[in-house]
N, C-alpha and C positions, 0 to 999 in steps of 0.2 A: 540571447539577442542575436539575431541575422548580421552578419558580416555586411557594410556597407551602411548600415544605418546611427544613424549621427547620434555621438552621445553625447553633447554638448551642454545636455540637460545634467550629464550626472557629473561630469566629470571636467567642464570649461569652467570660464570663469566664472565666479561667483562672488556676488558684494558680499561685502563686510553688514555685520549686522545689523537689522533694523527693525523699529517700534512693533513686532509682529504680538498679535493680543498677546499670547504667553508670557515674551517678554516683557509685556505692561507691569503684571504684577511682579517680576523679579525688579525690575528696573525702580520700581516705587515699592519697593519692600519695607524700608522704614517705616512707610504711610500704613502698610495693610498692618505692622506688627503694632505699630502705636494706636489706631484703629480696635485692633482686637484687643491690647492691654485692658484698655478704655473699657470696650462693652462689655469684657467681665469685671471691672470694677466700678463697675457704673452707678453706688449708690454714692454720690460725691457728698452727701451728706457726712456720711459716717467718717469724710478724714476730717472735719472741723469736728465730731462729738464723740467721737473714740466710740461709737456705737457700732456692734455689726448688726448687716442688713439681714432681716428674720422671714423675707414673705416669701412666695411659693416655690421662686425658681432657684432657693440654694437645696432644693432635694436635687437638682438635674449638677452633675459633672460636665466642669468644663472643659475640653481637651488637652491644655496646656497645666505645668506647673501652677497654679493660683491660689494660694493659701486660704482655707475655709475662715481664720479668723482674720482676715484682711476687711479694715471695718469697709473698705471699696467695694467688696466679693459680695457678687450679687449670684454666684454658684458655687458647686461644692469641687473640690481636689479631687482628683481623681484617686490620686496615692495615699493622699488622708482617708476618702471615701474608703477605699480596700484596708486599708487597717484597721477602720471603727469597725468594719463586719466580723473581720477576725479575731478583734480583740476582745471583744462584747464575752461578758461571761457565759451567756449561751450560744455556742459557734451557729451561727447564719453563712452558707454558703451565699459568695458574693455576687450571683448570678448580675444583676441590675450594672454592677459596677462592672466585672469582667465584658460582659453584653457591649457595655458602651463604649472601654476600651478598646477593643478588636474591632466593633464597625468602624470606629478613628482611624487604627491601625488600617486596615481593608483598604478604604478609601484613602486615607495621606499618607499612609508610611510615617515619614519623621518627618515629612511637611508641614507637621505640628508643630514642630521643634521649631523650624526656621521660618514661621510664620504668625504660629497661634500662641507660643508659649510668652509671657512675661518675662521672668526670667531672664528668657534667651534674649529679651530684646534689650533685657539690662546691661548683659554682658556683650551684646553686641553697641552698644552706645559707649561703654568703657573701653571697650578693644579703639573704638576710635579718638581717643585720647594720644596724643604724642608723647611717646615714651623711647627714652633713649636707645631700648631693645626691644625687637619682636622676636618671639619665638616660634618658626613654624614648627621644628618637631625636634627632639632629642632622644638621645639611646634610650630604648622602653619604653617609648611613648605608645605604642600598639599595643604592649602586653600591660599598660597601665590603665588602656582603656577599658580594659575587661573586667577591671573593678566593680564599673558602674550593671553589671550583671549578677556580682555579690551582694551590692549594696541593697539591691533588687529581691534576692532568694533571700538573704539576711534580715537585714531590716525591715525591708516589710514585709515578707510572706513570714517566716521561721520564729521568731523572736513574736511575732506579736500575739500569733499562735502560742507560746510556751507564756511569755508573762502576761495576763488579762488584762485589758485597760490600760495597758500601753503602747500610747502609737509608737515604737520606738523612733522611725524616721523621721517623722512631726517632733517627738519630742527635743530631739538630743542631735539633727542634723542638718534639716531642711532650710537651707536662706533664703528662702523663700515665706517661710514662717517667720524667721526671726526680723525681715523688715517689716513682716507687717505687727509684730510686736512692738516695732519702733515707732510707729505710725498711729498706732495704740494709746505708746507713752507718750508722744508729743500732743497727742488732740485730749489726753486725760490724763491730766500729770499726778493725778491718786493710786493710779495702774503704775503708772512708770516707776513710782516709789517703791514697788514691791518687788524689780526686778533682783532677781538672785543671782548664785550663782552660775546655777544651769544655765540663764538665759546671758551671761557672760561667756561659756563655754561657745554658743551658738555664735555668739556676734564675734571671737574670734574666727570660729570657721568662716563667716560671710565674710571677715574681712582679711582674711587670705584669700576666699576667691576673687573675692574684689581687687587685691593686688595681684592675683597671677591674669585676671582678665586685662590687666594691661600689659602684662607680656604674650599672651596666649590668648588664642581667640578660641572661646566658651570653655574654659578648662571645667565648667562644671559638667557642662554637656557630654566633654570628653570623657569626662572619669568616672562620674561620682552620680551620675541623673538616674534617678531609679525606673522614670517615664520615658525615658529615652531608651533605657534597654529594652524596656516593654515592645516598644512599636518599632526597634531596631529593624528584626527581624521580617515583620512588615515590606520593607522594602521591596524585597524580592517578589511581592504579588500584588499591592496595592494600586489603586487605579490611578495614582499620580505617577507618572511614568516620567524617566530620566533617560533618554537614548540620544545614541552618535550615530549620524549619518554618515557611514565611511563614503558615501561619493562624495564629499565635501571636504572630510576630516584629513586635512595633510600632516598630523601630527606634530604640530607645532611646537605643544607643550604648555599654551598661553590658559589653557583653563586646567593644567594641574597648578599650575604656578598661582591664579587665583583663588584657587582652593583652600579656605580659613579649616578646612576641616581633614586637609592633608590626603582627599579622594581624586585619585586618578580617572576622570570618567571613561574613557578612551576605552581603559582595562577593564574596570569594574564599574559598570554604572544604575546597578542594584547595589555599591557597595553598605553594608548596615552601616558605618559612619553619616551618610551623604544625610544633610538635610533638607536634602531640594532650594538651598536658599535663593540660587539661579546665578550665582556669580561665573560659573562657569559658561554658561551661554551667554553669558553679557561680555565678558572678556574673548570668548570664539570669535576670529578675524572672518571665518568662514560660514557663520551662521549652522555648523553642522549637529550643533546641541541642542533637542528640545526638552522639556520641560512642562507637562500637562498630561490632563487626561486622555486614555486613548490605548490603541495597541502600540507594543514596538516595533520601528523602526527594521525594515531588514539592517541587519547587520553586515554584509558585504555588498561591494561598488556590482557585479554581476546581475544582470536582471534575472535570471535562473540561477541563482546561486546552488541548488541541488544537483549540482554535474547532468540534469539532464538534455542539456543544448551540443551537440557536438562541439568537440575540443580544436577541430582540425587536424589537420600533419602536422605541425611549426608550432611548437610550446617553447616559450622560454620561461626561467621562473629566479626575480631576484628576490632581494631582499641581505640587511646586514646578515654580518659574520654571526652565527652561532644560534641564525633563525630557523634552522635545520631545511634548508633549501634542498639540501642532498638527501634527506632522509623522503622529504615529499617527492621529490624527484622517482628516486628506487619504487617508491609504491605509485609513483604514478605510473613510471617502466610499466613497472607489472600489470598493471589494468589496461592498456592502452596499444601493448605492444610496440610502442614507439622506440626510435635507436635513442640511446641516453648518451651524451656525452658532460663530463664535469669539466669546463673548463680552468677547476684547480690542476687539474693532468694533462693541461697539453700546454700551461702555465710552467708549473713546476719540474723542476726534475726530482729524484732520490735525492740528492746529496745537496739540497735545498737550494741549489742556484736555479734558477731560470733562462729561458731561451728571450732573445733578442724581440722587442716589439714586433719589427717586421716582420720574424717566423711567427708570432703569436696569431697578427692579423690575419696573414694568408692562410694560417690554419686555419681559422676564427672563418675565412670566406669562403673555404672548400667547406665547413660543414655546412653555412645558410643556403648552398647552391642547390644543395640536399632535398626530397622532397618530405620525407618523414623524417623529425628529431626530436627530443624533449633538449634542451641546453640549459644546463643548470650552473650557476653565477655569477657574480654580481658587476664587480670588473665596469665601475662606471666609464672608464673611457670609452665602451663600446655598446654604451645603453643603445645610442641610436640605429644603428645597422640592424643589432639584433630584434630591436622595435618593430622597424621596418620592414622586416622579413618575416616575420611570426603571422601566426594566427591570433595566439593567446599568450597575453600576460599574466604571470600568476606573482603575484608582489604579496610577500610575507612580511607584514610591516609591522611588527612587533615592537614591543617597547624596550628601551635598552635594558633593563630590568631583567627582562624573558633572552635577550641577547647572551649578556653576561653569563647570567645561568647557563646559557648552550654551550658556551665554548670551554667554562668548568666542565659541564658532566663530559665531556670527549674527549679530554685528556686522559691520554694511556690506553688511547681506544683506535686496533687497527680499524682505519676505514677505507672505502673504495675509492672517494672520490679526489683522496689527496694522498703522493707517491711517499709516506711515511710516517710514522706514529708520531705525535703531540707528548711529550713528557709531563710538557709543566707549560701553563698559562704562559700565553703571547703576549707582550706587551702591546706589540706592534696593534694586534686586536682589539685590546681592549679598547687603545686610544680612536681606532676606525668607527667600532663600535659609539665610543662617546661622541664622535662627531660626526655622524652619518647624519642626524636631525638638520645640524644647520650647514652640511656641506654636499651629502650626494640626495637627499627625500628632493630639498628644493626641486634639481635640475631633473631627476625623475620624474616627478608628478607633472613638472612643465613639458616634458614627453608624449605622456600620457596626455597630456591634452591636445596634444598636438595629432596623433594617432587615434583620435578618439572613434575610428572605422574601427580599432581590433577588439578582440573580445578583452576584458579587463577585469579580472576578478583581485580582491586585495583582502586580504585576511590580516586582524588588527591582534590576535591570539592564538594560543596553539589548540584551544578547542576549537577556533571558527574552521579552523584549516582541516583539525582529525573529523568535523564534522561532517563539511565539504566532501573530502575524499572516500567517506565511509558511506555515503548515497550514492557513487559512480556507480 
């Protein structure tokens, strides 16, 4: 982007959210998942006659969990569908079923989950029940998600291959079966007399999930959904797309904090968790989330984000403690030939006291008189001078997560940019660190808008930035 031209567009101010089509359907998600419950259970006959519905279109799979004997199921399960194939005494590859899976996959990802599934809208109507505890996440909640992956290669692929004619996951797991066995028993109470054991066994399971969905929002989704690992991995190339507008995104933090599914989009917004439900965009103060079909979203504020626009003379480059400001810095040195100064070294001494504000400034004003520098640091008392003097801002706006992590791996590590080795974790940092979001981002970004003539690139991860630097 040419020096001199206004980016007001990318990086002023910007409303707070509003009725845009995408966010139509997140905003009336309810409507679209009660909607879809509906039209695959759409033979209403069968919940007055305990009857299920037999005519053409329960040979088609419906995208979501929906139990083939739900006397409402006016289609077939997809997870039930792949175990009749497999289970059948004479093996049928499941081409029909896998075929239909994957185009689902392709196109929603786990949009399914947070939109089409049943189920999920069950457990999404429980989570909003008032319960004296919510749980967003507890130790091994990540490494418990990966159950629903076993559950997946086990239950229904493994198991139904070795014993024949056994759906195992239909049989022995599915609560999504087991209500519609209830719905069975109530509309035909000669059925309901014959319930056993097994179907004791299942109506515990459903009624543990049903009590952890009021602590936990979709615990079955999280853990235990055999269709949800299927199309997990989906994410990552599906045509429903999840992306953050960094010319907007001030890292607030207000749509991780939304998040029932504990996805950070900001970091990861292919994460295989997400299920597109849109709470994240709906809760964005900045409109920077969308949520549709489509390519994505450049990923940095930069209109040429591939280093092909000149840099200028006058780089400066913040960002918190442990975003490796100094490490980008050294390799930008090196490509660029520009003089590098770290103003941890003209801050500090060896013997860790420091020089007096005054001598800091004046130092701090003999470099910007300078025509070629890179200056590397963050030192918010002097964001504006250094603003104003530059050509280019490089803002490594990392999440405190990837912070943290910096300023561990560098302990015990001599470095250039600071006059003595790190032993052992800084307190002092971490606590800078924790509170960089709501004490120095604010008066930053209000900077940046104010400068909105300089060139302004801002990397939200340390691939956005080794990407950046690796096209100079």
């Amino acid at each position: 982007m040419a020096r001199g031209k206004s980016r007001r567009t990318e990086l002023g101010s910007v409303p707070r959210t509003k009725h845009r089509p995408a966010a139509f359907f997140q905003r009336y998600r309810l409507v679209f998942q009660g909607l879809a419950a509906l039209i695959q259970n759409a033979n209403f006959k069968g919940f007055f006659t305990g009857k299920p519905f037999t005519g053409a279109s329960k040979a088609v799979c419906v995208p979501g969990l929906n139990c083939y004997s739900c006397p409402g199921a006016v289609g077939a399960c997809p997870i039930g569908s792949l175990q009749s194939f497999l289970n059948s005494k004479k093996f049928r590859f499941p081409y029909y079923v896998l075929g239909l899976l994957i185009f689902f996959g392709a196109l929603l990802g786990r949009a399914v989950c947070g939109f089409l599934c049943p189920f999920g809208l069950l457990q999404d109507l429980i989570h909003k029940i008032p319960f004296f505890k919510k749980i967003r996440t507890f130790k091994g909640d990540r490494l418990l998600r990966k159950l629903k992956y076993a559950v997946l290669i086990v239950t229904v692929i493994v198991l139904p291959l070795i014993f024949k004619l056994v759906p195992v996951f239909c049989k022995y797991i599915c609560p999504s079966g087991t209500i519609s066995g209830l719905l069975v028993g109530i509309a035909d109470s000669s059925i309901g007399r014959l319930f056993g054991g097994q179907f004791m066994w299942k109506l515990c399971i459903l009624g543990i999930i049903v009590l952890l969905s009021l602590l936990i929002y979709r615990p079955f989704c999280k853990y235990l959904c055999p269709l949800g690992a299927f199309y997990a991995p989906f994410n990552k190339i599906s045509a429903v797309r999840l992306d953050v507008d960094n010319t907007k995104c001030v890292s607030c933090g207000a749509c991780a904090r939304a998040c029932g599914m504990g996805v950070d989009p900001t970091i990861s917004p292919d994460d295989t968790e997400c299920i597109r439900c849109g709470e994240c965009a709906l809760h964005c103060p900045r409109s920077a989330i969308r949520i549709g079909f489509g390519a994505p979203l450049k990923r940095t504020i930069a209109d040429n984000a591939e280093g092909k626009e000149p840099l200028g003379s006058k780089v400066i480059i913040l960002g918190p403690s442990g975003s490796g400001k100094s490490t980008f810095a050294r390799r930008l040195h090196a490509l660029t030939g520009l003089a590098l100064y770290h103003l941890d070294n003209i801050w500090w001494r060896p013997d860790r006291t420091h020089i007096s504000r005054e001598e800091f400034d004046a130092e701090l004003a003999k470099l910007l008189e300078g025509e070629k520098w890179i200056i590397d640091g963050d030192y918010s008392r002097t964001y504006e001078p250094r603003i104003a003097a530059c050509d280019t801002v490089f803002l490594l706006d990392y999440s405190e997560e990837q912070c943290l992590d910096g300023i561990k791996a560098r302990v015990g590590k001599t470095r250039s940019d600071i006059p003595w080795t790190e032993q052992e974790l800084d307190p002092e940092l971490v606590e800078d660190i924790r509170n960089y979001g709501s004490v120095k981002r604010p008066v930053l970004y209000s900077l940046l808008r104010k400068y909105s003539d300089k060139r302004i690139i801002v990397f939200k991860t340390r691939a956005e930035s080794e990407d950046w630097i690796s096209k100079v």
